[in-house]
C-alpha positions as CSV (number, residue, x, y, z in Angstrom):
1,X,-4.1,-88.8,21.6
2,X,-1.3,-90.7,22.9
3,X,-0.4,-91.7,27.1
4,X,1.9,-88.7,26.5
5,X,0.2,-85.8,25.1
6,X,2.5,-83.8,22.8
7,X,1.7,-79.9,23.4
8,X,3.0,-76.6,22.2
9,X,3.3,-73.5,24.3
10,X,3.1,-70.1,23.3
11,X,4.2,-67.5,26.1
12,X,4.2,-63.6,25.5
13,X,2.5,-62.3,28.7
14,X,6.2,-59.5,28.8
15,X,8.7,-59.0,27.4
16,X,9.7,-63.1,26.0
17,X,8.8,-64.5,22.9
18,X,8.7,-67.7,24.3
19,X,7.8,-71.2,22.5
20,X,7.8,-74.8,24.3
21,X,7.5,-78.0,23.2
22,X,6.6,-81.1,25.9
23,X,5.6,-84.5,25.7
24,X,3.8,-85.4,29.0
25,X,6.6,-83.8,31.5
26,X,9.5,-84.4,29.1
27,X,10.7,-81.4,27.4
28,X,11.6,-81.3,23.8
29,X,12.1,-77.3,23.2
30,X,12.3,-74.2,24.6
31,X,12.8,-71.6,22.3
32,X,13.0,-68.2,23.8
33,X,13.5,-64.5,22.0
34,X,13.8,-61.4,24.0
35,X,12.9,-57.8,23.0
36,X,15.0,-57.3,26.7
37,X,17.5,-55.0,24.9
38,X,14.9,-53.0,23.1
39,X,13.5,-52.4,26.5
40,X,16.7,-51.1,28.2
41,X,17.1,-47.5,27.1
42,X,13.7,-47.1,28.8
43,X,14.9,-48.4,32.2
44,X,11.3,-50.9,31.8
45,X,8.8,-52.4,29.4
46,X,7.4,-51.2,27.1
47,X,3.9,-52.6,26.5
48,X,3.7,-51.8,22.5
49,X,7.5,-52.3,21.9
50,X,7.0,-55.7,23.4
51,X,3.4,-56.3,21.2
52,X,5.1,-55.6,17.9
53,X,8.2,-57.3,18.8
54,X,6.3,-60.5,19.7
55,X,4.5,-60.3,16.2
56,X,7.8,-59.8,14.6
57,X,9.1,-63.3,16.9
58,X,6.3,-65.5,16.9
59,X,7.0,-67.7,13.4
60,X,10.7,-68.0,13.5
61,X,10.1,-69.3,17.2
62,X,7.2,-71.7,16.6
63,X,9.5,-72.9,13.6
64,X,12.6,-72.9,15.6
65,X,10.8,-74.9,18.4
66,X,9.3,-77.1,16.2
67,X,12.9,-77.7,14.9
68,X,14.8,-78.6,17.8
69,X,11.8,-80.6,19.2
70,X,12.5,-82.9,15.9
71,X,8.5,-83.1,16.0
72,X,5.8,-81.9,13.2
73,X,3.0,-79.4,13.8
74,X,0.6,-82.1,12.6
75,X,1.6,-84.2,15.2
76,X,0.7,-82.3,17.7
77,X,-2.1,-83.2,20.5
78,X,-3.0,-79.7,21.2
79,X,-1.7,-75.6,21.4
80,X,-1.5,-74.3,25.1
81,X,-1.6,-70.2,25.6
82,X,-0.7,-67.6,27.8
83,X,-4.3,-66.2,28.3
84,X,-3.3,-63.7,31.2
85,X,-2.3,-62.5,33.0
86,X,0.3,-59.9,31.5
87,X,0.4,-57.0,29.2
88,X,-2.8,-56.8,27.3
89,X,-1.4,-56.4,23.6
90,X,1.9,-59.0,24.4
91,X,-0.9,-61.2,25.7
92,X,-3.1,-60.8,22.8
93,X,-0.4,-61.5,19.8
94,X,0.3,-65.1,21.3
95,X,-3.9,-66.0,21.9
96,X,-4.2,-64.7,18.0
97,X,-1.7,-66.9,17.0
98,X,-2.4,-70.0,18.8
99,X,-5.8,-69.7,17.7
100,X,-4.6,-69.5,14.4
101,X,-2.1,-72.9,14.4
102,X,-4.7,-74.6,16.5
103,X,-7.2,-74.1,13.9
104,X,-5.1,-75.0,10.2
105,X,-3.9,-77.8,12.1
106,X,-7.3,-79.1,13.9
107,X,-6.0,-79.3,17.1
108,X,-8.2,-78.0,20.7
109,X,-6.7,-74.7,22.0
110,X,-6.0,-74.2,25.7
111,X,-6.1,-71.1,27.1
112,X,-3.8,-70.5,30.5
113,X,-3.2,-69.1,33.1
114,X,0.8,-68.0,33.1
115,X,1.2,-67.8,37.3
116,X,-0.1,-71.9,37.2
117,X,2.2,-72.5,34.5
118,X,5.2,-71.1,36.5
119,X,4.3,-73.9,38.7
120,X,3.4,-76.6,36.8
121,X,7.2,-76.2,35.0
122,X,8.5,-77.4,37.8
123,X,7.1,-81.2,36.6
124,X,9.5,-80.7,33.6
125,X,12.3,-80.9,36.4
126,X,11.7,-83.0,39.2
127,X,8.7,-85.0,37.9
128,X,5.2,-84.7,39.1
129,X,3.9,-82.2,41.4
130,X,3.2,-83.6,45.1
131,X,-1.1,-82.9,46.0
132,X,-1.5,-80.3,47.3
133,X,1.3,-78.1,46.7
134,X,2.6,-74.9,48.1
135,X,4.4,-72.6,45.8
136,X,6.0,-69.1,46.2
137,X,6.0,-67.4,43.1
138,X,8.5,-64.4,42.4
139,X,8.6,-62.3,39.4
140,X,8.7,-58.7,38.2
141,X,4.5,-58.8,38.6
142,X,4.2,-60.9,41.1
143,X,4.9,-62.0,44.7
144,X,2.6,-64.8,45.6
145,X,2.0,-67.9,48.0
146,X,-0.4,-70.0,46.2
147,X,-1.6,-73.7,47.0
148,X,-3.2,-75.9,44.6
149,X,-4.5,-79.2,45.3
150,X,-4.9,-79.6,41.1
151,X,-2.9,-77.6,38.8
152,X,-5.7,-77.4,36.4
153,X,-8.3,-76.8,37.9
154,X,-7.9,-75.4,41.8
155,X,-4.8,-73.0,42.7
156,X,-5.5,-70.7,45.6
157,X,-4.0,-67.5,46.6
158,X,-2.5,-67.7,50.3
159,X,-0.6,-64.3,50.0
160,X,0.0,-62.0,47.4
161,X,2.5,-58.6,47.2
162,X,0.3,-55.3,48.3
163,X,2.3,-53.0,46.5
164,X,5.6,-53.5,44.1
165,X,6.5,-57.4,43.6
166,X,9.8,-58.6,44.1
167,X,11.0,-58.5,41.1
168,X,10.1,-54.9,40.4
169,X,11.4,-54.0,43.4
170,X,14.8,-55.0,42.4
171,X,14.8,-53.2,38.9
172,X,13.8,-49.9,40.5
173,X,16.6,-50.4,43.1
174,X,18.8,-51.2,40.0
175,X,17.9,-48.1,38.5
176,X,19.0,-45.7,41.2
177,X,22.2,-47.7,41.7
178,X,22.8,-47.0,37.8
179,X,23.1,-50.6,37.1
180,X,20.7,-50.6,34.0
181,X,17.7,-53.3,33.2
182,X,16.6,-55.7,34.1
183,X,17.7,-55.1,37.5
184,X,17.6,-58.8,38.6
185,X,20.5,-59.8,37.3
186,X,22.9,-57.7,37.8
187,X,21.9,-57.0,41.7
188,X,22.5,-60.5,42.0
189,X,25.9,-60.5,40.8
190,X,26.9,-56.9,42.8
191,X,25.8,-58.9,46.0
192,X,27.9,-61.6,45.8
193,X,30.6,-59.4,46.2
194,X,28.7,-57.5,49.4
195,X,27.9,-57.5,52.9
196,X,24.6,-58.4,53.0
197,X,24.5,-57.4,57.4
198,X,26.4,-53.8,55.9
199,X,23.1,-51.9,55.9
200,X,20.1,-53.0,58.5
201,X,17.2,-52.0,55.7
202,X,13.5,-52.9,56.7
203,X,11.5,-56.1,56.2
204,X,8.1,-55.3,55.3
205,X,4.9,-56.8,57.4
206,X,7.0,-58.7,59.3
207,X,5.2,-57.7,62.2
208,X,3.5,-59.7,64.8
209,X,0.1,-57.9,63.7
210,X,1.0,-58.2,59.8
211,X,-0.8,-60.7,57.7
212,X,1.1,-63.8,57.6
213,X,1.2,-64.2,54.1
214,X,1.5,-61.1,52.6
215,X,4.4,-59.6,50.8
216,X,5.1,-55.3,50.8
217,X,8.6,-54.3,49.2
218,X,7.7,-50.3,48.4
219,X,8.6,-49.4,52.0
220,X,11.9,-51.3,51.8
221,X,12.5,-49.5,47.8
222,X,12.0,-46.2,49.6
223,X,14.2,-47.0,52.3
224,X,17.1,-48.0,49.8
225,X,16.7,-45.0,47.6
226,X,16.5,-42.9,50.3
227,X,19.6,-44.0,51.8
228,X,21.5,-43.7,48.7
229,X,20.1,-40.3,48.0
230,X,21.7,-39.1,51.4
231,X,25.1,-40.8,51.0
232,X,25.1,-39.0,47.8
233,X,24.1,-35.7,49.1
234,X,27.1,-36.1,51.7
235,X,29.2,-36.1,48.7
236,X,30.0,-39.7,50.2
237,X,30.7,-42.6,47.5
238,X,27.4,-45.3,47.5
239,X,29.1,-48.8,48.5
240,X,27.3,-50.3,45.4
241,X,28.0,-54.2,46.6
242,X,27.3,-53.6,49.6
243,X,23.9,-51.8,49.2
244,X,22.9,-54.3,46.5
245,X,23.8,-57.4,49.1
246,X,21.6,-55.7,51.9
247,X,18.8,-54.8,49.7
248,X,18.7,-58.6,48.3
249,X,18.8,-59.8,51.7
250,X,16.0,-58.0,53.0
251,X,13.8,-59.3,50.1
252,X,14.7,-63.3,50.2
253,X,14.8,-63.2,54.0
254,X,10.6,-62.1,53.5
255,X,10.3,-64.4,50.8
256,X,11.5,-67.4,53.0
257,X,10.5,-66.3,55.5
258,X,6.6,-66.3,54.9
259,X,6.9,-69.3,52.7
260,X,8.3,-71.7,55.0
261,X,6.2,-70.5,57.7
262,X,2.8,-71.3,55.1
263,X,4.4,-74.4,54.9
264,X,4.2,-75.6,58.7
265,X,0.4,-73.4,59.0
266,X,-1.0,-76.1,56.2
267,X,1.0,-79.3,57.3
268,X,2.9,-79.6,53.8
269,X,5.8,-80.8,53.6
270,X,7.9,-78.8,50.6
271,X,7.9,-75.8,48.8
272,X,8.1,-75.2,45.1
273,X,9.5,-71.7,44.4
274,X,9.1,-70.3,40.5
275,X,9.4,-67.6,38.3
276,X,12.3,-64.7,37.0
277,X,13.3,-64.2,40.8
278,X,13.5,-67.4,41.9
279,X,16.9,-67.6,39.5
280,X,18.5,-65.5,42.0
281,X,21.1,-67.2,43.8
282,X,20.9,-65.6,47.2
283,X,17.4,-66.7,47.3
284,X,17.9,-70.6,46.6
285,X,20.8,-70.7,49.0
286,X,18.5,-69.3,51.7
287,X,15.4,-71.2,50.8
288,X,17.1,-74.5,51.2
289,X,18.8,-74.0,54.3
290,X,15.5,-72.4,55.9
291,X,13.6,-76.0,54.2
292,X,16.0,-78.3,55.5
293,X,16.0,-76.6,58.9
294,X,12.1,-77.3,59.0
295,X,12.0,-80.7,57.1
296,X,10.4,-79.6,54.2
297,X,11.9,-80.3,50.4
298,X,12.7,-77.6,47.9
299,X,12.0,-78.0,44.2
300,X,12.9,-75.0,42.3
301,X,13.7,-75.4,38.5
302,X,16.6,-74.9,36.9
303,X,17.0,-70.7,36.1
304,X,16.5,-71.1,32.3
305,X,12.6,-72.5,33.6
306,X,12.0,-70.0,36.3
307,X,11.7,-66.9,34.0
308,X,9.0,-66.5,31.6
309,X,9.5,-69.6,28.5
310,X,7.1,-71.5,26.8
311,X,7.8,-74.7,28.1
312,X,6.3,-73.9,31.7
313,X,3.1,-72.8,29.4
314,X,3.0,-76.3,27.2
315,X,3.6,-78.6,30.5
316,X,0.3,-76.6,31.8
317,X,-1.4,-77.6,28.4
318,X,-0.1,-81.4,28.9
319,X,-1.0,-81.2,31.4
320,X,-4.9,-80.3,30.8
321,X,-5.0,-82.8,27.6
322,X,-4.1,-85.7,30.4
323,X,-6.8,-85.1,32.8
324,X,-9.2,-84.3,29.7
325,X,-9.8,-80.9,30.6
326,X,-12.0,-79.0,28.2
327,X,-10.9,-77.3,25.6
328,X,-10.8,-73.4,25.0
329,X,-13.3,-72.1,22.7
330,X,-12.4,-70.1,19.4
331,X,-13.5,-66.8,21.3
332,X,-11.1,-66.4,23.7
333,X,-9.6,-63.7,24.4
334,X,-6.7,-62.3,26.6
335,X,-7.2,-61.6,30.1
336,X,-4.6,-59.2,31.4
337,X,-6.3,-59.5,35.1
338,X,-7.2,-63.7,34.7
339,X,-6.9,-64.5,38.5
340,X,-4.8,-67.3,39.5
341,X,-8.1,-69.2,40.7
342,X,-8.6,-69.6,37.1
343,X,-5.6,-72.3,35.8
344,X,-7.1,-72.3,32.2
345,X,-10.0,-70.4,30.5
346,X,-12.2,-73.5,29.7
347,X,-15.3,-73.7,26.4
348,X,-18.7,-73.2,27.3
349,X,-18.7,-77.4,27.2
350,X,-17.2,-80.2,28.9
351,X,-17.1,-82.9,26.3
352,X,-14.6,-81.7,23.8
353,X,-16.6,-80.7,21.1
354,X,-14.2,-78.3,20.1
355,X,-11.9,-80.9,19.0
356,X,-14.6,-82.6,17.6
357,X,-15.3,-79.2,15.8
358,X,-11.5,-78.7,14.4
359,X,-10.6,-82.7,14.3
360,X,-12.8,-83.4,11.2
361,X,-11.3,-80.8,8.9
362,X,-8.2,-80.9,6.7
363,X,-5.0,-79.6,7.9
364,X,-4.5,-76.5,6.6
365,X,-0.9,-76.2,7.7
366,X,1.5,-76.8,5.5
């Protein structure tokens, strides 16, 4: 193995086909293919529409990856997987195949975990992490404040969302503003064009007796939906922007709120925000004025990185070939529940004898 371990990353815990190719924290490729529109008429995901569209994805993206990378599959130091959590089908079509390329080509298999890997992307951007680190992560399954002290092996949770995470949040508040799916999106661009002070809707656990760390947006989507229904019931027009604008607000003024604040509890001195919702523009702009306000630097990927991708998942694997972390064995299996406290799903061994194991055998792949 070389300084720089080469890694491929295969990422289908959703709705993204996603395939990533890094050497050390340089990125090489990132090729991405989305079942998103298959999804839309549904207003959601659907977990077996995802599965079979994953199957359908995975070659022509490992090839397409492999491509653009300008590397061979031989070359390769080793085949990093999403091993949970996520959907337990999507998950289990990318462990299959990297089990598969990992063995014809000889190479260990690493098992991980996808919320570590939304942090350890951020490496890919602004070099490496600082130890320990604090990171709020943001997506349609999750809303958490995690700190890790070792990417690979030690992330733990501070806070997590009670009820509906973020991003969910804002594709159900989507939906019954008739903006279609994702939601994300397209509530970030109404807002831009909104009041965000128009409509005073509630910040959840927020309160003085509220755990610090914890995230609650259902009470806030009820609010929103219920405010809507009555405008609508008055025969009165919804102000679309504005609602959208208020709604947003209400969400990243939590989020930064109760990240910045975990920040100056623990003495650490930045804040790494990742995943789908932290490509929202509303919520960078007010995470780095709250940050600089309190001396403490923001690293937040570039949008492309923050939503699901198979780079984020290959930077994890680098990551683990590096500090010679062991290796997965050939009987894992996806984890739809893996808990964050679990960065990868290591063998039974700590000595690498599953590379030994595959190392000795002809390449299959051709």
């Amino acid at each position: 193995m070389t300084d720089e371990p080469l890694v491929l990353g295969i990422e289908t815990s959703c709705d993204e086909t996603g395939v990533g190719i890094v050497r050390g924290t340089t990125l090489l490729a990132d090729a991405i293919a989305s079942s998103v529109d298959e999804h839309a008429r549904f207003g959601g995901v659907v977990p077996e529409v995802a599965s079979r569209a994953h199957l359908e994805a995975m070659v022509p993206t490992i090839e397409r990856a492999l491509k653009e990378a300008g590397v061979s599959a031989k070359d390769l130091d080793g085949i990093a997987v999403t091993a949970g959590p996520g959907l337990a089908g999507a998950l289990l079509v990318g462990v299959s195949a990297a089990k598969a390329y990992a063995y014809a080509l000889g190479k260990p298999l690493y098992g991980v975990n996808h919320l570590a890997s939304h942090i350890c992307v951020d490496q890919l951007e602004h070099g490496p992490l600082p130890e320990p680190t604090m990171a709020l992560l943001v997506s349609g399954g999750h809303s958490s404040l995690l700190l890790s002290s070792d990417i690979t092996s030690d992330v733990r949770p501070m806070g997590a969302t009670i009820d509906d995470a973020a991003g969910e949040a804002f594709d159900k508040i989507a939906r019954v503003l008739n903006l279609g799916f994702p939601g994300g999106p397209v509530i970030d661009r109404y807002a831009r064009e909104g009041d965000p002070s128009a409509i005073a809707f509630p910040r959840g656990l927020t309160g003085p007796r509220d755990p610090a760390y914890d995230f609650s947006f259902s009470g806030l989507k009820t609010a929103v939906a219920r405010w809507i229904e009555a405008k609508r019931a008055a025969g009165e027009e919804v102000p679309v922007r504005d609602v959208a604008a208020s709604f947003q607000e209400a969400v990243v003024d939590v989020l930064t709120r109760k990240a910045v604040r975990a920040c100056r509890d623990q003495g650490i001195d930045h804040l790494m925000i990742g995943g789908g919702v932290a490509a929202n523009s509303r919520l960078r702009v007010l995470a780095q004025e709250r940050c600089e306000a309190a001396g403490i630097r923001l690293r937040v990927p570039r949008p492309k990185l923050c939503t699901d991708n198979g780079a984020m998942v290959a930077a994890l694997g680098a990551e683990m070939v590096a500090r010679n972390r062991s290796a997965s064995d050939w009987d894992l299996s996806a984890d739809s529940s893996l808990p964050v406290t679990d960065p990868h799903v290591p063998g039974r061994t700590h000595d690498h004898d599953h590379a030994h194991e595959v190392g000795g055998k002809d390449n299959l792949y051709s």
